[in-house]
C-alpha positions as CSV (number, residue, x, y, z in Angstrom):
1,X,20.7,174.9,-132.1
2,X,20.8,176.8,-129.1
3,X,16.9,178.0,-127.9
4,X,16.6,181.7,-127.5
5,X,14.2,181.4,-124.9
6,X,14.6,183.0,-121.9
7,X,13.5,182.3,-117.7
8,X,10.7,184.4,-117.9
9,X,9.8,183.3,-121.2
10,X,7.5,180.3,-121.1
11,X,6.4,178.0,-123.4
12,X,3.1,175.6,-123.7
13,X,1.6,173.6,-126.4
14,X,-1.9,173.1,-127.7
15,X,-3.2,169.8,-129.6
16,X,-6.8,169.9,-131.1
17,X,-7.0,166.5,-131.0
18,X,-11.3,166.5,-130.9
19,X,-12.1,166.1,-134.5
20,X,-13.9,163.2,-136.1
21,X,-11.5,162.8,-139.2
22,X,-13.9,161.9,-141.5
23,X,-11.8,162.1,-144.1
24,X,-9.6,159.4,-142.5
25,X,-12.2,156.9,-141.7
26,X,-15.9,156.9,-140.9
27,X,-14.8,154.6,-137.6
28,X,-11.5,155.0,-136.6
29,X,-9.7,158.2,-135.1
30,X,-6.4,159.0,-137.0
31,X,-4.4,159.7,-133.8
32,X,-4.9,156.9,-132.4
33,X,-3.4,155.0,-135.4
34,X,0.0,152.9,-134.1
35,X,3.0,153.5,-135.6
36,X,6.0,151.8,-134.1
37,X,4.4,150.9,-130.7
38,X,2.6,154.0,-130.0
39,X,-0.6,155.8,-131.4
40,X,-0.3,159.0,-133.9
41,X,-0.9,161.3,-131.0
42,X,2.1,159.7,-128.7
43,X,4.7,160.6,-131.4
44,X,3.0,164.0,-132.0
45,X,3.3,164.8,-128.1
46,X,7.0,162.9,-128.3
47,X,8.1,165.3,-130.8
48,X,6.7,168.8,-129.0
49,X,8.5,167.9,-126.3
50,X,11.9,168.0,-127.5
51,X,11.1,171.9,-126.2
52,X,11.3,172.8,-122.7
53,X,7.7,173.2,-122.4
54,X,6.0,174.3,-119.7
55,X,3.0,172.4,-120.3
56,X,0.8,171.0,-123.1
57,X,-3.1,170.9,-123.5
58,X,-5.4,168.2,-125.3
59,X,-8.2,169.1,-126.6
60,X,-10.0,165.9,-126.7
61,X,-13.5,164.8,-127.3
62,X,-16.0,164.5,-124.5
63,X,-16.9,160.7,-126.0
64,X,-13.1,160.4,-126.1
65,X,-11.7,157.3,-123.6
66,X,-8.4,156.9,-125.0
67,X,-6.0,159.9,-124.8
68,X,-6.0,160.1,-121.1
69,X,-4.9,156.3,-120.8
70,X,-2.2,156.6,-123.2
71,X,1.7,157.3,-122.1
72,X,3.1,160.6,-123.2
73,X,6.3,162.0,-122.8
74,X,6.5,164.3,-119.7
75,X,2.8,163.0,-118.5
76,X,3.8,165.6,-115.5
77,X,2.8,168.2,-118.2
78,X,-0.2,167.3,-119.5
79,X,-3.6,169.1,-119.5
80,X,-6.7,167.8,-120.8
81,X,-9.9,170.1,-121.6
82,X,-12.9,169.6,-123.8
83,X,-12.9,170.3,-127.4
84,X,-15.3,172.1,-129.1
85,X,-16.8,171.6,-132.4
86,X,-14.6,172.7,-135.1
87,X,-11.0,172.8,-134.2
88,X,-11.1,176.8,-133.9
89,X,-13.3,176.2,-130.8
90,X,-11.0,173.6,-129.5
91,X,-8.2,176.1,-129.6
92,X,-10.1,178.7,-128.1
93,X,-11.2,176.1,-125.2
94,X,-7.6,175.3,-124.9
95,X,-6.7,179.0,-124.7
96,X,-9.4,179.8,-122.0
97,X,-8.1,176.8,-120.0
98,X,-4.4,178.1,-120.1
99,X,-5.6,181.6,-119.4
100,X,-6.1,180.2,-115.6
101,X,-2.5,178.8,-115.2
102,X,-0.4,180.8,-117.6
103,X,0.4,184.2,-118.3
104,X,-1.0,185.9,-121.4
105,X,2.6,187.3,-122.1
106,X,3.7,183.6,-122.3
107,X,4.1,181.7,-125.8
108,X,1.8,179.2,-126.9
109,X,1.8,177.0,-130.1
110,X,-0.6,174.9,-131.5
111,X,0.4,171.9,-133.5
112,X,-2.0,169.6,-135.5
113,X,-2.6,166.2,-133.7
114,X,-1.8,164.0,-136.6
115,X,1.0,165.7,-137.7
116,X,4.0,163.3,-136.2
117,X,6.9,163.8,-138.2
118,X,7.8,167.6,-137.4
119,X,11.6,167.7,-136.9
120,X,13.2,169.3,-133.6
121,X,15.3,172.0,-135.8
122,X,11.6,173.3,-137.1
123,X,10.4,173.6,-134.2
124,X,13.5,175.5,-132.6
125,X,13.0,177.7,-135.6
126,X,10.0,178.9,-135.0
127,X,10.5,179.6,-131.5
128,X,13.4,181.2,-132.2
129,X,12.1,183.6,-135.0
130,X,9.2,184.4,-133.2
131,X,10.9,185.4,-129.8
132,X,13.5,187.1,-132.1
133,X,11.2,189.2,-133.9
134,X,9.0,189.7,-130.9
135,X,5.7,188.5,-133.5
136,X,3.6,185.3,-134.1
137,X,5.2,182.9,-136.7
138,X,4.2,179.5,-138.4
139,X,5.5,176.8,-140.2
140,X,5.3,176.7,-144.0
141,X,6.6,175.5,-147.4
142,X,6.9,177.4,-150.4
143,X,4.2,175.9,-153.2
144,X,5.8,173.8,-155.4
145,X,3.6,172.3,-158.0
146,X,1.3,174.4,-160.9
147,X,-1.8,175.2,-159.6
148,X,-5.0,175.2,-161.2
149,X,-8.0,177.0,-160.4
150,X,-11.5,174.8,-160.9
151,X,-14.3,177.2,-160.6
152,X,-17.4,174.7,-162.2
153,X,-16.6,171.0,-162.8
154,X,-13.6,170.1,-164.0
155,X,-12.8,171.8,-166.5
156,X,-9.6,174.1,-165.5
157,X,-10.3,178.2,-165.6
158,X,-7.2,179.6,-164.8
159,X,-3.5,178.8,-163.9
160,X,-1.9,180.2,-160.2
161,X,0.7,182.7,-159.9
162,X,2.5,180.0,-156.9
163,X,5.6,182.6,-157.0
164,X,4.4,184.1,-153.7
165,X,2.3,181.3,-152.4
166,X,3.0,179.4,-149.0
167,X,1.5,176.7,-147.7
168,X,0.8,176.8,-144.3
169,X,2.0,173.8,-141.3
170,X,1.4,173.3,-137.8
171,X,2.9,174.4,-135.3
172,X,1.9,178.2,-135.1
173,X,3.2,180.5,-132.4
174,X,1.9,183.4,-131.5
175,X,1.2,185.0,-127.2
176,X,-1.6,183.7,-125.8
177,X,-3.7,186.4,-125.0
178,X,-2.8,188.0,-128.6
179,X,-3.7,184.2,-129.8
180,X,-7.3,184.2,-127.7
181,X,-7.9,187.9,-128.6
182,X,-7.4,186.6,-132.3
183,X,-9.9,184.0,-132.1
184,X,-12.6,185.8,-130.3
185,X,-12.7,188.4,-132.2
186,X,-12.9,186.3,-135.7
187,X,-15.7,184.4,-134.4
188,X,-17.6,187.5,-133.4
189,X,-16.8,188.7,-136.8
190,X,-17.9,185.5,-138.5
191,X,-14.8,185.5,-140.4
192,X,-13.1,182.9,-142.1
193,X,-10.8,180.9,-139.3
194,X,-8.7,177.7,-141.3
195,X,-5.9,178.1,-138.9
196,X,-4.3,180.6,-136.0
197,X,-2.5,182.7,-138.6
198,X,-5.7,183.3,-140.4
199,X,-7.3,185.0,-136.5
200,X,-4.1,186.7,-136.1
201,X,-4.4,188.1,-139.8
202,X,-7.7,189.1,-139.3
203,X,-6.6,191.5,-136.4
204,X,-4.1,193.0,-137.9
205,X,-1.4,191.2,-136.0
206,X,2.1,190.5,-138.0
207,X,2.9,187.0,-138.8
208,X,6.0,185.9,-140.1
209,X,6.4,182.2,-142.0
210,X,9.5,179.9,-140.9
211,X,10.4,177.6,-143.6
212,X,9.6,174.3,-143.2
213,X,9.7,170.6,-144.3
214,X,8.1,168.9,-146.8
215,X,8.3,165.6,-144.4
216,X,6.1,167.6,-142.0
217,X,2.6,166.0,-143.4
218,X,-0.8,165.7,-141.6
219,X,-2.2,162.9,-141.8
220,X,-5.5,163.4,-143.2
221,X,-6.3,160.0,-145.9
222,X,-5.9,156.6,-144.8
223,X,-3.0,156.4,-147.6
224,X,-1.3,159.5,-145.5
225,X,-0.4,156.8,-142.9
226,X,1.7,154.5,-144.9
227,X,3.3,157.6,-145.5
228,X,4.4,159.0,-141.9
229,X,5.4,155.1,-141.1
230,X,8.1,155.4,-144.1
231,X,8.9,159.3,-142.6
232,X,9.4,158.2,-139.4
233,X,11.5,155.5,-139.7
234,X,13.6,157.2,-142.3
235,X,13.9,159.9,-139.4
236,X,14.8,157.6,-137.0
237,X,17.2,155.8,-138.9
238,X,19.2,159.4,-139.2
């Protein structure tokens, strides 16, 4: 697929990759999990720059000794800043820090940090769509399985209407002074922030869904990893 992005378009990436992922493992970062050689991160980096990025940004931990030792693809390109507390704030430190070397007309995605297996045709997609239609854009899936509302307990209280439910992925595009605009003004507000589309939503600002893959999994339980090793190889076996 050919990119639709043009010279004075460019493109960075952001990776929140500060978080304790507790839900993972009380001791042991998911990122830095190895898969084939290289850590969680490296294929995650690997994968985001199969775009001709301009740059990417880590968002790392201040306690964090590892990322800047490890060997990503196009090293040349890489940016390191602090995280924050809560991955909104680690986006909005990685905006702040782009905001010296980039333009707030260029495009900026953010992409989970243990989310490896995101194919190169998604992520032309959503470039493509959201240059096209001139609006931020994210990845997501259609939901396929009944859902149940659980209000007390267990015990179920009602079933989900899924017909017109997505369910959202990483990367998500948006301009980065839209994107930082977003952000700031959500905090201020106190709203609700689970991801970039939910900022942008909360200004008013258009977002459009790109259908993605259902091989494009975060890795969030230990059990999630077994998973991206069988993903990954399948992928590299194509």
């Amino acid at each position: 697929m050919k990119m639709m992005l043009q010279p004075h378009h460019k493109l960075w990436a952001i990776i929140p990759a500060a978080g304790s992922g507790s839900r993972f493992s009380k001791t042991e970062l998911k990122q830095y999990q190895i898969i084939q050689g290289q850590t969680v991160l490296e294929h995650t980096v690997a994968r985001l720059n199969q775009l001709p990025l301009t740059g990417y940004v880590l968002a790392i931990n201040e306690k964090d000794d590892v990322a800047q030792t490890l060997a990503f693809s196009n090293i040349e390109k890489a940016y390191f800043c602090l995280g924050g507390q809560e991955r909104v704030h680690s986006v909005l430190n990685a905006l702040e820090y782009l905001s010296c070397i980039a333009s707030d007309d260029d495009w900026v995605f953010v992409h989970d940090a243990a989310r490896p297996c995101v194919s190169l045709d998604c992520l032309e997609n959503l470039v493509n769509t959201a240059i096209e239609q001139n609006q931020a854009a994210i990845l997501a899936i259609p939901v396929r399985d009944t859902l149940k509302r659980v209000a007390v307990g267990t015990e179920i209280q009602a079933t989900v209407d899924r017909s017109t439910l997505w369910q959202a992925q990483t990367p998500q595009i948006a301009q980065l002074g839209t994107l930082k605009k977003a952000i700031q003004q959500a905090l201020v507000d106190g709203a609700t922030i689970t991801d970039e589309a939910s900022a942008l939503e909360h200004i008013g600002e258009k977002v459009s869904v790109v259908a993605g893959r259902s091989d494009n999994i975060k890795i969030t339980y230990a059990e999630d990893l077994d998973l991206a090793k069988l993903i990954l190889s399948a992928q590299t076996a194509q």
